[in-house]
N, CA, C, O and CB atoms as a CASP TS submission, in Angstrom:
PFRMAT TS
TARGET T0000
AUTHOR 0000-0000-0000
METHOD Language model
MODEL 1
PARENT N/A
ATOM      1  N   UNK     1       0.832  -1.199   0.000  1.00  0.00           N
ATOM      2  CA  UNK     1       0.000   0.000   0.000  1.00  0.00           C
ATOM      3  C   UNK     1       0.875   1.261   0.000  1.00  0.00           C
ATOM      4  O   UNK     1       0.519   2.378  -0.374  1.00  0.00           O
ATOM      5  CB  UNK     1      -0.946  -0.001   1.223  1.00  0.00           C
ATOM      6  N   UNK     2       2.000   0.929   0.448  1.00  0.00           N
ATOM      7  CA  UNK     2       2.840   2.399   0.794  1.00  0.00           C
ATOM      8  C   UNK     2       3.932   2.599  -0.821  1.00  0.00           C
ATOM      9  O   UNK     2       4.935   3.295  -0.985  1.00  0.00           O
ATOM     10  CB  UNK     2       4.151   2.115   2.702  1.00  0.00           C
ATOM     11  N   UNK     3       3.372   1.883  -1.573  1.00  0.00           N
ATOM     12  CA  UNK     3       4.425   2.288  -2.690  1.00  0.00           C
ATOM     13  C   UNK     3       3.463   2.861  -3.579  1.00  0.00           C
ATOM     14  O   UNK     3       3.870   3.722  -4.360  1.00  0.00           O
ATOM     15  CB  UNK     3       5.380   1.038  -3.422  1.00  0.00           C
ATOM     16  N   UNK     4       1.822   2.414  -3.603  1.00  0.00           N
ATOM     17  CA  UNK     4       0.993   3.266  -4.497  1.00  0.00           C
ATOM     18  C   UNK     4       0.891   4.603  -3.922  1.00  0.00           C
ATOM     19  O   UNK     4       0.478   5.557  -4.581  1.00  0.00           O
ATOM     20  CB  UNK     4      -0.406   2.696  -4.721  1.00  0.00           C
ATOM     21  N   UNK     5       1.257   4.688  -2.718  1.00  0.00           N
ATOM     22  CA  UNK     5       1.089   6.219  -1.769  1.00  0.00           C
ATOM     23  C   UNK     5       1.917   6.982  -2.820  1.00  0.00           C
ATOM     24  O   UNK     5       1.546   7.779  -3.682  1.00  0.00           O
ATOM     25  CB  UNK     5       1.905   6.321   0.154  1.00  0.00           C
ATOM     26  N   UNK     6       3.398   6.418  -2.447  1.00  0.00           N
ATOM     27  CA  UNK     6       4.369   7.098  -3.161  1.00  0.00           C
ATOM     28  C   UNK     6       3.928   7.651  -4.277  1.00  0.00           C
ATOM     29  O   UNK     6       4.077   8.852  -4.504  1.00  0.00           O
ATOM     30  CB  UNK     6       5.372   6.370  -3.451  1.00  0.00           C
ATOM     31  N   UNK     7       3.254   6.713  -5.204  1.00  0.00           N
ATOM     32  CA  UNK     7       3.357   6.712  -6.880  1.00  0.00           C
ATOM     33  C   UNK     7       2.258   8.349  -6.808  1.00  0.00           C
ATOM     34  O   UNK     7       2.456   9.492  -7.221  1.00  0.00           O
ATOM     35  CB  UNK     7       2.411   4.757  -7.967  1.00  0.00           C
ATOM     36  N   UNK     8       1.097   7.683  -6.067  1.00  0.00           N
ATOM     37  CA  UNK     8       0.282   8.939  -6.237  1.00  0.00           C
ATOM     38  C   UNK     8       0.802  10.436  -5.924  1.00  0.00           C
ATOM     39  O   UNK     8       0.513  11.474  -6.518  1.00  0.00           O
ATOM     40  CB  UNK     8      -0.838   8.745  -5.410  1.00  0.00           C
ATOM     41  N   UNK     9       1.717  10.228  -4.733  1.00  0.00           N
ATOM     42  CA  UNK     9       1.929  11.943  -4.131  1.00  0.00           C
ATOM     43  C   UNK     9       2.962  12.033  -5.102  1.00  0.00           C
ATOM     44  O   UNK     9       2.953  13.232  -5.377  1.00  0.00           O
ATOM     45  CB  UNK     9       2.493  12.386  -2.244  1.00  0.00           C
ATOM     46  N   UNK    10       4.100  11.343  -5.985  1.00  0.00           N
ATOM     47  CA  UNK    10       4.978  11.928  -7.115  1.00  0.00           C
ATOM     48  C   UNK    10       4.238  12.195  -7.658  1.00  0.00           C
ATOM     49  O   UNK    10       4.486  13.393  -7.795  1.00  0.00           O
ATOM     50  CB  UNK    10       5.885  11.350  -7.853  1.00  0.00           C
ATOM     51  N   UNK    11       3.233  11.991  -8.254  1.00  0.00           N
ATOM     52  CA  UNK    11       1.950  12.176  -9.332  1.00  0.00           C
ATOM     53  C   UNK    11       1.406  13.336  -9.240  1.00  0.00           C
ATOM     54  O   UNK    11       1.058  14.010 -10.210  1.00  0.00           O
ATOM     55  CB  UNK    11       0.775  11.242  -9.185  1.00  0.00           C
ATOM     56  N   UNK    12       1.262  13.738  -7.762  1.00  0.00           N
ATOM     57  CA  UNK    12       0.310  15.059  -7.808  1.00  0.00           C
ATOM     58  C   UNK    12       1.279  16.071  -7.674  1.00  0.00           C
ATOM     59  O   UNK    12       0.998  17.183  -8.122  1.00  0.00           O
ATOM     60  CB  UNK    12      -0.885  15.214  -6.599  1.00  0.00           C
ATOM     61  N   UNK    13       2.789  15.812  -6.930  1.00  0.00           N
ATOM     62  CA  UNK    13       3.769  16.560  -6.942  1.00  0.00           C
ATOM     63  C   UNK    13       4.588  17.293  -8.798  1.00  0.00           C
ATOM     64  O   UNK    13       5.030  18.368  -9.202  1.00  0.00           O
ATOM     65  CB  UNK    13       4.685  15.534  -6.006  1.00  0.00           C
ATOM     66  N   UNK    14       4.392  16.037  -9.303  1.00  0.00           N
ATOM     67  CA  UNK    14       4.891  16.688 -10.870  1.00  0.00           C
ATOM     68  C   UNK    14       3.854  17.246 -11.576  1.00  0.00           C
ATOM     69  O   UNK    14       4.216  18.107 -12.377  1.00  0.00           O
ATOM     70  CB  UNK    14       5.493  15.604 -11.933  1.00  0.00           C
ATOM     71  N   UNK    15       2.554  16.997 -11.523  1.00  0.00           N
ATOM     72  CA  UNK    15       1.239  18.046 -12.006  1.00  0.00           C
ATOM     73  C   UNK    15       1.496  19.417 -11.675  1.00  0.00           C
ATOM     74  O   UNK    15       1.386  20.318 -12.506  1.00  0.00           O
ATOM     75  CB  UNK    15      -0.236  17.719 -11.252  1.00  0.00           C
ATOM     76  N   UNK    16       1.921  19.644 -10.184  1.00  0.00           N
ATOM     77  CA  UNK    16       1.568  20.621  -9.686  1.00  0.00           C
ATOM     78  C   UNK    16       2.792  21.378  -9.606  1.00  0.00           C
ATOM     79  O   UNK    16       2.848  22.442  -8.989  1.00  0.00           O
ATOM     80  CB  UNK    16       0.881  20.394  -8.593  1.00  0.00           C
ATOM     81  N   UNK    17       3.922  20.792 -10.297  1.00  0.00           N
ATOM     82  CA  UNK    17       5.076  21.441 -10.705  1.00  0.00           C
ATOM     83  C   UNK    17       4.696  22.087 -12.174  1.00  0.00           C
ATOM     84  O   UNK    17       4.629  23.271 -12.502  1.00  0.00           O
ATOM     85  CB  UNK    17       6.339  20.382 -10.721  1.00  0.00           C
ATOM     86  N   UNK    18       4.525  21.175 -12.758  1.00  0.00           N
ATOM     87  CA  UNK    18       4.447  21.616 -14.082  1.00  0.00           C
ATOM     88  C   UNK    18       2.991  22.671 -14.822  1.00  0.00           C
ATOM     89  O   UNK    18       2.867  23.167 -15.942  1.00  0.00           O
ATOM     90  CB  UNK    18       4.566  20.207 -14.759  1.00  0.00           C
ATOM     91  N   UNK    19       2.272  22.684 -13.863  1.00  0.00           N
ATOM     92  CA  UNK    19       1.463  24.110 -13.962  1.00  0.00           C
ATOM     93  C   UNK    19       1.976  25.733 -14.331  1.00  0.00           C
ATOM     94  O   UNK    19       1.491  26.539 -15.125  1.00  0.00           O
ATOM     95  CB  UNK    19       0.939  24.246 -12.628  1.00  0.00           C
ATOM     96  N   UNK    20       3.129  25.845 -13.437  1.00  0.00           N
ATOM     97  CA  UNK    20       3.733  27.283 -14.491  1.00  0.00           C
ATOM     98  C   UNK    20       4.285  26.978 -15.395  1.00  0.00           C
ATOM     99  O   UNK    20       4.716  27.995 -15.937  1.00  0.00           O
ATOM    100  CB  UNK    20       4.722  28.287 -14.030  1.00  0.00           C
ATOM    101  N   UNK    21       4.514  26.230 -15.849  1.00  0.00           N
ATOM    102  CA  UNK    21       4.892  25.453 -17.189  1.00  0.00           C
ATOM    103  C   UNK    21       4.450  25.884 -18.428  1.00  0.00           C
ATOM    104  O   UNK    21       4.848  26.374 -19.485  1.00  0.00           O
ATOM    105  CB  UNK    21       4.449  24.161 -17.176  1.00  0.00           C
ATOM    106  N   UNK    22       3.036  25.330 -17.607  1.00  0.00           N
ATOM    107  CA  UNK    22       1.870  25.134 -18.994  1.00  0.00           C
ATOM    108  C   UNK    22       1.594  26.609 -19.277  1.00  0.00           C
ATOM    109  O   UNK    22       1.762  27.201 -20.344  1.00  0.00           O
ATOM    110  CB  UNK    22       0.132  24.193 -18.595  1.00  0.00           C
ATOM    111  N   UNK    23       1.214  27.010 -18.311  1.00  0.00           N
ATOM    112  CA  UNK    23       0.663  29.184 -18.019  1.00  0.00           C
ATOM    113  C   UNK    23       1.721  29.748 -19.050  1.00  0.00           C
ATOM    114  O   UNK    23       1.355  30.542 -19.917  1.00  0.00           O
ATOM    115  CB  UNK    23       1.180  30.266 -15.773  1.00  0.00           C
ATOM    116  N   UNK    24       2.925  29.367 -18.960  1.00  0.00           N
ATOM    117  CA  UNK    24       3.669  30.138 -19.788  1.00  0.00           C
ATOM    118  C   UNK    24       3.846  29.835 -21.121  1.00  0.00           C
ATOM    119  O   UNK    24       4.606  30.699 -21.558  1.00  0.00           O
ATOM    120  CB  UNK    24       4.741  30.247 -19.326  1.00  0.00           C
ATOM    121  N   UNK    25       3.484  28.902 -22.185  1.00  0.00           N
ATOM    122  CA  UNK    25       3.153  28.568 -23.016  1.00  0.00           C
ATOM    123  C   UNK    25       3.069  29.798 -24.074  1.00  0.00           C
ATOM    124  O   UNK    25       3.900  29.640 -24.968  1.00  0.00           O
ATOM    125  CB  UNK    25       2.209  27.877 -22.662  1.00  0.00           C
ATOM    126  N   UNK    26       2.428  30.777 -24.196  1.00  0.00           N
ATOM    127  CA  UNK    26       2.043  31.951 -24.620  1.00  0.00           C
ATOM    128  C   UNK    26       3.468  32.835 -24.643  1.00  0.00           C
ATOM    129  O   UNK    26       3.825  33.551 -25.578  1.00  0.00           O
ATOM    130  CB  UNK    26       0.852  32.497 -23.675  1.00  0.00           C
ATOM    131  N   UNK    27       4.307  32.582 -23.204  1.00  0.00           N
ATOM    132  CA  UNK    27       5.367  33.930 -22.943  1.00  0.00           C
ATOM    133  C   UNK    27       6.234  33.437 -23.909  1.00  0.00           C
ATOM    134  O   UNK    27       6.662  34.164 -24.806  1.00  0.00           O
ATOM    135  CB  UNK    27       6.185  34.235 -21.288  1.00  0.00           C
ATOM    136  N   UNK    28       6.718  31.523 -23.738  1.00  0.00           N
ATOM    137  CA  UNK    28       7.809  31.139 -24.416  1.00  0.00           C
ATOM    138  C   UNK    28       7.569  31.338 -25.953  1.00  0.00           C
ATOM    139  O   UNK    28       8.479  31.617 -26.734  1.00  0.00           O
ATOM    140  CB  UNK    28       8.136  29.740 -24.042  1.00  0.00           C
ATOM    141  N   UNK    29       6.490  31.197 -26.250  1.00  0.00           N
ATOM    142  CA  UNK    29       6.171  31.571 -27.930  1.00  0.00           C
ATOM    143  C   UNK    29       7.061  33.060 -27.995  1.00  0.00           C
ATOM    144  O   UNK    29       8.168  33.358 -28.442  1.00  0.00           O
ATOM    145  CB  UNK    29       4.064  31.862 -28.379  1.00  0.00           C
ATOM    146  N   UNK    30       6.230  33.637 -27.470  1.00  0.00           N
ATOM    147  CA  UNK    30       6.508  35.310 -27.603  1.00  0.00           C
ATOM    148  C   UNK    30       8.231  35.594 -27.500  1.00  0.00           C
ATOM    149  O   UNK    30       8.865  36.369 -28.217  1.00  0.00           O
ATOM    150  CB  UNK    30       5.611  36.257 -26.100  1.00  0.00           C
ATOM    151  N   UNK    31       8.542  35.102 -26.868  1.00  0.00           N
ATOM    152  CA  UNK    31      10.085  35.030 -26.243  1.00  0.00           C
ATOM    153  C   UNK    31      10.923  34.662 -27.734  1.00  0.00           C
ATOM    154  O   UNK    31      11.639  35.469 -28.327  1.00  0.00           O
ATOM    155  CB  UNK    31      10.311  33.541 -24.785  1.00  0.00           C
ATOM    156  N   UNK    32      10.686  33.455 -28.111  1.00  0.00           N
ATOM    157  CA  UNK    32      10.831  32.384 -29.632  1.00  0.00           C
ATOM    158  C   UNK    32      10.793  33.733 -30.653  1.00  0.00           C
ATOM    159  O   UNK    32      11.761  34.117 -31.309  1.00  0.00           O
ATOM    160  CB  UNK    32       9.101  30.927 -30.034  1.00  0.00           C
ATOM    161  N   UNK    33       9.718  34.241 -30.641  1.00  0.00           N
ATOM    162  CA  UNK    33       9.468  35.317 -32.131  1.00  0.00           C
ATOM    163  C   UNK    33      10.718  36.450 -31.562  1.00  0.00           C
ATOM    164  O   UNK    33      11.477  36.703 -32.497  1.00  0.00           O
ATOM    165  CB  UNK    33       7.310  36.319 -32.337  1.00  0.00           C
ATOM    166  N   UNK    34      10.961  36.906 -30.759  1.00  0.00           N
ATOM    167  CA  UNK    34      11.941  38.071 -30.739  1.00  0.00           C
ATOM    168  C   UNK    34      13.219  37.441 -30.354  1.00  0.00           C
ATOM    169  O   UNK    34      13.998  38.342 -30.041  1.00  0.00           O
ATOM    170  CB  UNK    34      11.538  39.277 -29.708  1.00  0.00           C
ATOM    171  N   UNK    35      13.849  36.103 -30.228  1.00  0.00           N
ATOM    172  CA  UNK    35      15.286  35.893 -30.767  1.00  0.00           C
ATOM    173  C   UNK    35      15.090  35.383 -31.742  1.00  0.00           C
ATOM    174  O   UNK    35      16.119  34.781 -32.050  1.00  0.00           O
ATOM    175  CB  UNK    35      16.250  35.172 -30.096  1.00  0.00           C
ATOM    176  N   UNK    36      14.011  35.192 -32.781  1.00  0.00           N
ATOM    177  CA  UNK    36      13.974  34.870 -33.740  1.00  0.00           C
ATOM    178  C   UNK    36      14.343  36.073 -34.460  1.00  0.00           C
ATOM    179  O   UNK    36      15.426  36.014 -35.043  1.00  0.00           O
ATOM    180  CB  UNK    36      12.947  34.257 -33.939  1.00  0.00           C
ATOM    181  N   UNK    37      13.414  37.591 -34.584  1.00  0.00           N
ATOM    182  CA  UNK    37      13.441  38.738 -34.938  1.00  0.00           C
ATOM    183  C   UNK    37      15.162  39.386 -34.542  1.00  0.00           C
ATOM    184  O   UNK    37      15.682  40.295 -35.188  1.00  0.00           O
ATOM    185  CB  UNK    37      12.127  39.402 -34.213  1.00  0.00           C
ATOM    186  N   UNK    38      15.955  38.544 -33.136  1.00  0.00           N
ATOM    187  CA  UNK    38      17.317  39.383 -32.909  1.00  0.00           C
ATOM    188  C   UNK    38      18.261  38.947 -33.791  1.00  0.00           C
ATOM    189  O   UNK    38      19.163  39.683 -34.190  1.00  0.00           O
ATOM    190  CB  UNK    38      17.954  39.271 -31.496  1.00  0.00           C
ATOM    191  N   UNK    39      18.037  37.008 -34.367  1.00  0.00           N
ATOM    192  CA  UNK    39      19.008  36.749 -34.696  1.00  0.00           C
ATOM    193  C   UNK    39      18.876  37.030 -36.771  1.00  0.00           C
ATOM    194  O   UNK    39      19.866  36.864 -37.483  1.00  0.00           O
ATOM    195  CB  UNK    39      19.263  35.251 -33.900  1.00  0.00           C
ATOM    196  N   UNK    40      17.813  37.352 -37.210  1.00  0.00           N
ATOM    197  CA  UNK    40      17.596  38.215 -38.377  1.00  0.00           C
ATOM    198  C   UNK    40      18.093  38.897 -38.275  1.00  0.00           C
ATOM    199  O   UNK    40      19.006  38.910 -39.101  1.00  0.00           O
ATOM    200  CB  UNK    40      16.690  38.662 -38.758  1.00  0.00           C
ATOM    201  N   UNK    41      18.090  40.081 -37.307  1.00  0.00           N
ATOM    202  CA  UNK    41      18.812  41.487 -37.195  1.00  0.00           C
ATOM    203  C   UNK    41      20.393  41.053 -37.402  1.00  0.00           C
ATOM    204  O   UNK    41      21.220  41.647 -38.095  1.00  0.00           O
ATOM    205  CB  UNK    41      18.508  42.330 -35.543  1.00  0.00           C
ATOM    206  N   UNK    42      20.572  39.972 -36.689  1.00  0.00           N
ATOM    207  CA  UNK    42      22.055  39.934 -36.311  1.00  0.00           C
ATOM    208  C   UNK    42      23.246  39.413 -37.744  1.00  0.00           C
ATOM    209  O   UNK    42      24.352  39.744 -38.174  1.00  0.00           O
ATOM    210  CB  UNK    42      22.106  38.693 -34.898  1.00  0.00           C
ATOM    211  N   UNK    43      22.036  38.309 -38.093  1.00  0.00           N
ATOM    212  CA  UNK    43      22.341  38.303 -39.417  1.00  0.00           C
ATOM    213  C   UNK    43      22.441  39.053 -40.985  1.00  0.00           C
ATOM    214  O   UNK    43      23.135  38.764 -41.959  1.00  0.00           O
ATOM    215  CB  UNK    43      21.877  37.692 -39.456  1.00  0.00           C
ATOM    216  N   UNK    44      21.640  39.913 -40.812  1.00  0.00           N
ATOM    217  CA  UNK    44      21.580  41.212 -41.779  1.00  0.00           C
ATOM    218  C   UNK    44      22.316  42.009 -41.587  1.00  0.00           C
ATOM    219  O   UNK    44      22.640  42.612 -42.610  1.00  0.00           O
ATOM    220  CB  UNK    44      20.554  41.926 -41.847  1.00  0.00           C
ATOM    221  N   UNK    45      22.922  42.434 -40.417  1.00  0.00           N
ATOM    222  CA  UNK    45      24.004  43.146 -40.373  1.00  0.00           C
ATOM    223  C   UNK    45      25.392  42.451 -40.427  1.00  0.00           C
ATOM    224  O   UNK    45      26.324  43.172 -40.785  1.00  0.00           O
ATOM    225  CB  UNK    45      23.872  43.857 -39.304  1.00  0.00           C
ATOM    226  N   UNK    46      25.614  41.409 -40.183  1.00  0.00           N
ATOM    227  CA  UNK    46      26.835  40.455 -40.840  1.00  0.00           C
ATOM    228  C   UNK    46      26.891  40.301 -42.434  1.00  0.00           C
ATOM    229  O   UNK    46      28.056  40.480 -42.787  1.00  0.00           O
ATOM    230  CB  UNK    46      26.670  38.884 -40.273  1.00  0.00           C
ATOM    231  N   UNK    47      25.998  40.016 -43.598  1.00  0.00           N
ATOM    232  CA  UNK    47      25.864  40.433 -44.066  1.00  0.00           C
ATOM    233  C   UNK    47      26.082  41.915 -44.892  1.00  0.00           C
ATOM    234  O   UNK    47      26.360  42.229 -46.049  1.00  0.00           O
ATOM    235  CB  UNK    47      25.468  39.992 -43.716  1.00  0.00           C
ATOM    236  N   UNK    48      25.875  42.437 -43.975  1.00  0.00           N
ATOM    237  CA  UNK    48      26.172  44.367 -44.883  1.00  0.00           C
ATOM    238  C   UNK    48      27.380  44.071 -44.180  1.00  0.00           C
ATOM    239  O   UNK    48      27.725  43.164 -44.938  1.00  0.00           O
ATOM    240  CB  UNK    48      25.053  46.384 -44.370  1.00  0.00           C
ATOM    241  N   UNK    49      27.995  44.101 -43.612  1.00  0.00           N
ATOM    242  CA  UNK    49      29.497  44.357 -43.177  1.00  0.00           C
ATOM    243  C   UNK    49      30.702  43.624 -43.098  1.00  0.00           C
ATOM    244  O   UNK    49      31.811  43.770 -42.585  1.00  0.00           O
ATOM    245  CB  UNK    49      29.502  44.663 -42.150  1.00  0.00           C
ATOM    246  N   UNK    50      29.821  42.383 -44.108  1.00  0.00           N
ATOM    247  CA  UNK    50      30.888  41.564 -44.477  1.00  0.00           C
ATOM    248  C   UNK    50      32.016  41.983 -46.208  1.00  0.00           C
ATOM    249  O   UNK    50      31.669  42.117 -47.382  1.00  0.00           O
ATOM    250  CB  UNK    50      29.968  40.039 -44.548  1.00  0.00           C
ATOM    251  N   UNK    51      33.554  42.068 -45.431  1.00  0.00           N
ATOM    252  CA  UNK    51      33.929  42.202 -46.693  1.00  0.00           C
ATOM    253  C   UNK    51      33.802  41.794 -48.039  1.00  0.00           C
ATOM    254  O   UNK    51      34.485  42.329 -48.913  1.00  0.00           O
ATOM    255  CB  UNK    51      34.615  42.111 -46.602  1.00  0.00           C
TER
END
């Protein structure tokens, strides 16, 4: 009985970790599009200033 205990409270312990996880879903997108947008920049100017 004491090892399904275990199984369950890891169970509700990694759910309830991984809740800001999920919430942020939206930020990490957003985050993704502007080093996406830095490393364009970064590349367009390597580009112009390459000999």
């Amino acid at each position: 009985m004491y090892k399904n205990t275990k199984i369950w409270t890891l169970t509700l312990l990694l759910l309830l970790g991984s809740l800001p996880l999920l919430g942020a879903c939206h930020t990490t997108a957003g985050a993704g599009e502007d080093i996406s947008q830095a490393g364009t920049a970064i590349e367009k100017s390597a580009d112009k200033h390459a000999p």
